[in-house]
C-alpha positions in Angstrom: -31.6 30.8 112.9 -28.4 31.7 111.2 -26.3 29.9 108.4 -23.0 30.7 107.9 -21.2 30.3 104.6 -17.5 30.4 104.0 -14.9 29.9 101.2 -12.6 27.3 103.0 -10.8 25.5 100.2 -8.2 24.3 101.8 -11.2 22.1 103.7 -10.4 18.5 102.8 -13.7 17.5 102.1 -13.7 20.3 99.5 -10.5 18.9 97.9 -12.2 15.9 97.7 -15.6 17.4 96.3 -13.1 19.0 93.7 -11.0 15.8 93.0 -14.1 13.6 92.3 -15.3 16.5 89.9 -11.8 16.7 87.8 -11.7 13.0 88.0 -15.1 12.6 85.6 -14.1 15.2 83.1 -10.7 13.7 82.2 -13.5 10.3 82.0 -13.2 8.4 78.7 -16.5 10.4 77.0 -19.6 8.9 75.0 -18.5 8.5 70.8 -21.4 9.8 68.6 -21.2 8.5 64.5 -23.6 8.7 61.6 -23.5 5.5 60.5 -25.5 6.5 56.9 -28.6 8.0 56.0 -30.4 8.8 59.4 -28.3 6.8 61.4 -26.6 7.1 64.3 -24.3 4.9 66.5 -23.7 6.0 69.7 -20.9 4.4 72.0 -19.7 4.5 75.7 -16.4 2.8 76.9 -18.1 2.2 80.7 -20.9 3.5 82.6 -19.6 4.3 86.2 -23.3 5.2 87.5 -26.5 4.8 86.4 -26.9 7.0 82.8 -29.6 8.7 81.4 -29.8 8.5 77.5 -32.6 10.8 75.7 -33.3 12.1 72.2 -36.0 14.5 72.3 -35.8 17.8 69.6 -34.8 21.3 70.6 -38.8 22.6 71.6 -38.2 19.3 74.5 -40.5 17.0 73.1 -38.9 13.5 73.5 -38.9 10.8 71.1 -37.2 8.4 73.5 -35.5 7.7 76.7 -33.0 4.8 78.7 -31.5 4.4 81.6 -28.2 2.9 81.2 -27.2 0.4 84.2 -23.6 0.9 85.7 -21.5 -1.8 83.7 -17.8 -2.2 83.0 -19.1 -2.8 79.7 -19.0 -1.0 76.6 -22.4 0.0 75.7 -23.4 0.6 72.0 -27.0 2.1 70.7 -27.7 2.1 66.9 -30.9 4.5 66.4 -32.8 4.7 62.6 -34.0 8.2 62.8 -35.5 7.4 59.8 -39.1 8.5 60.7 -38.3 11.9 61.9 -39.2 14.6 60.0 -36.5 17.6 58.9 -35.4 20.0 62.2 -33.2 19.9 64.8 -32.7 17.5 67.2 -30.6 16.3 70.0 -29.3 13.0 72.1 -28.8 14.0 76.1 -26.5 11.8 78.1 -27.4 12.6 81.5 -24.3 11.3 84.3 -24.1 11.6 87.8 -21.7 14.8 87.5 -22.6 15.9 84.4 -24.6 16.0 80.8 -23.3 15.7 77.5 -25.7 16.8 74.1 -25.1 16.5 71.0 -27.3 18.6 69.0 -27.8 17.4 65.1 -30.2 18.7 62.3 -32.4 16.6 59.8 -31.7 18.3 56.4 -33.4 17.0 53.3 -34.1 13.2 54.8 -29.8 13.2 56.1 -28.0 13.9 59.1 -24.6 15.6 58.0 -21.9 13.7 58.5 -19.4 16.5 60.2 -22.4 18.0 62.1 -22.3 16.0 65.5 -20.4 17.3 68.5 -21.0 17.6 71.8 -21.3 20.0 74.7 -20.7 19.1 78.2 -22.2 21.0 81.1 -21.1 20.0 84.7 -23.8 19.6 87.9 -23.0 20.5 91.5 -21.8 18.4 93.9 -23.6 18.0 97.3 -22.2 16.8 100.3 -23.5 16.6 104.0 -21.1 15.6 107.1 -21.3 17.4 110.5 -24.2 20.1 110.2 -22.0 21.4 107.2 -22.7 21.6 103.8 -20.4 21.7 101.1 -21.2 22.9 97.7 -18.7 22.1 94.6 -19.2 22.7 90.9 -16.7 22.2 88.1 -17.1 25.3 86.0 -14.9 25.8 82.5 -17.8 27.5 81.3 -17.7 30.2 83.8 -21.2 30.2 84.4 -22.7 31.6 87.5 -24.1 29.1 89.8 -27.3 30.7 92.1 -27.8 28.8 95.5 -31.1 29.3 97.8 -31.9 27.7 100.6 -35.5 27.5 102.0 -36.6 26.4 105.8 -39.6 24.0 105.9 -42.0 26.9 105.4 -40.3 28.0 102.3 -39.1 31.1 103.4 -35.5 32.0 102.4 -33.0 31.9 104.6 -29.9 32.5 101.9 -29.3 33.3 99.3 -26.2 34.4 96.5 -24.7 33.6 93.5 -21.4 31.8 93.5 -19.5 33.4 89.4 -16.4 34.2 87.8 -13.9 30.9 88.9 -13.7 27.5 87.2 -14.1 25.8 90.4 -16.7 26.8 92.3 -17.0 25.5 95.9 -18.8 26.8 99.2 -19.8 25.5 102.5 -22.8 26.3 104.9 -22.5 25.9 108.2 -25.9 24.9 110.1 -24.6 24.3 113.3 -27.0 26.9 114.5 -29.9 25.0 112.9 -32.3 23.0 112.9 -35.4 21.2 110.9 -35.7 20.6 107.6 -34.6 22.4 104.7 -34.3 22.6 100.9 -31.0 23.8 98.9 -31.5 24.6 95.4 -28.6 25.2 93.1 -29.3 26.7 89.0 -26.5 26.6 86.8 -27.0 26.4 82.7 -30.8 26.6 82.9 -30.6 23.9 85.1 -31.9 24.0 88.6 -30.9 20.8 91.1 -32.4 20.5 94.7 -31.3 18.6 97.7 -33.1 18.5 101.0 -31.1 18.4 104.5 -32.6 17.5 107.5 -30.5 19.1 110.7 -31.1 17.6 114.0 
């Protein structure tokens, strides 16, 4: 059984796969404000897909956790941190394409009031169409992006590291196969799966 990989960007499906990506980072993005002692506001102009919203501290443990419906409404959360103790903490906003954190401390019962800002790390997109696979990830970070793909046995059939572009974007041809099979993609610490059944 052999899959094929190539680099065809002038594909248009990858154009595509690279044009939805672009399109969500120039999105309007989520407003985070102390609002006073232990406060914190924390606004989005629309939700275009389901959004997860999470506080948890730095070691994981979470304190809480919402799913955000898709709305054309803004959506405003006021949180009274009040009960947690000093240490460092951090609200997740999970999206479709990609997650935004804003890590904070707790520093003698305050939150300081220039200490909030946010870091956005992009997923990989995953698309299906003909017994091809193609693979795109938005990448200002320049971070590596490790793909494996298992057969139903979990043996490995590939394997490699896509690294070094701002755009990264692939495509596996499984014309040649057949069954079912799992593709995992880790990027930031991060690993996302998708299975593809090939008939």
């Amino acid at each position: 059984m052999k899959i094929m990989k190539t680099n065809l960007i002038k594909n248009g499906l990858l154009v595509i796969l690279g044009m939805l990506v672009m399109g969500f980072t120039s999105a309007t993005e989520p407003v985070v404000r102390i609002s006073g002692d232990k406060k914190i506001v924390i606004k989005l102009a629309s939700v275009s897909e389901n959004t997860e919203l999470t506080v948890k501290d730095l070691s994981g443990f979470t304190f809480y956790t919402e799913i955000i419906e898709k709305s054309d409404v803004p959506f405003t959360k006021r949180f009274d941190l009040s009960t947690l103790p000093d240490g460092n903490y951090e609200f997740v906003i999970d999206m479709p394409l990609k997650v935004i954190s804003f890590q904070f401390p707790i520093v003698s019962d305050r939150i300081p009031m220039d200490c909030v800002a946010g870091v956005e790390t992009y997923k990989p997109v995953f698309l299906a169409k003909d017994k091809k696979v193609y693979v795109s990830k938005y990448n200002p970070e320049f971070a590596p992006l490790d793909i494996t793909i298992f057969d139903n046995e979990n043996n490995v059939l590939l394997t490699e590291s896509l690294k070094g572009e701002s755009d990264l974007l692939r495509v596996y041809d499984f014309s040649k196969a057949k069954g079912e099979f799992t593709i995992a993609m880790e990027s930031n610490n991060e690993i996302y799966t998708q299975l593809l059944s090939i008939k």
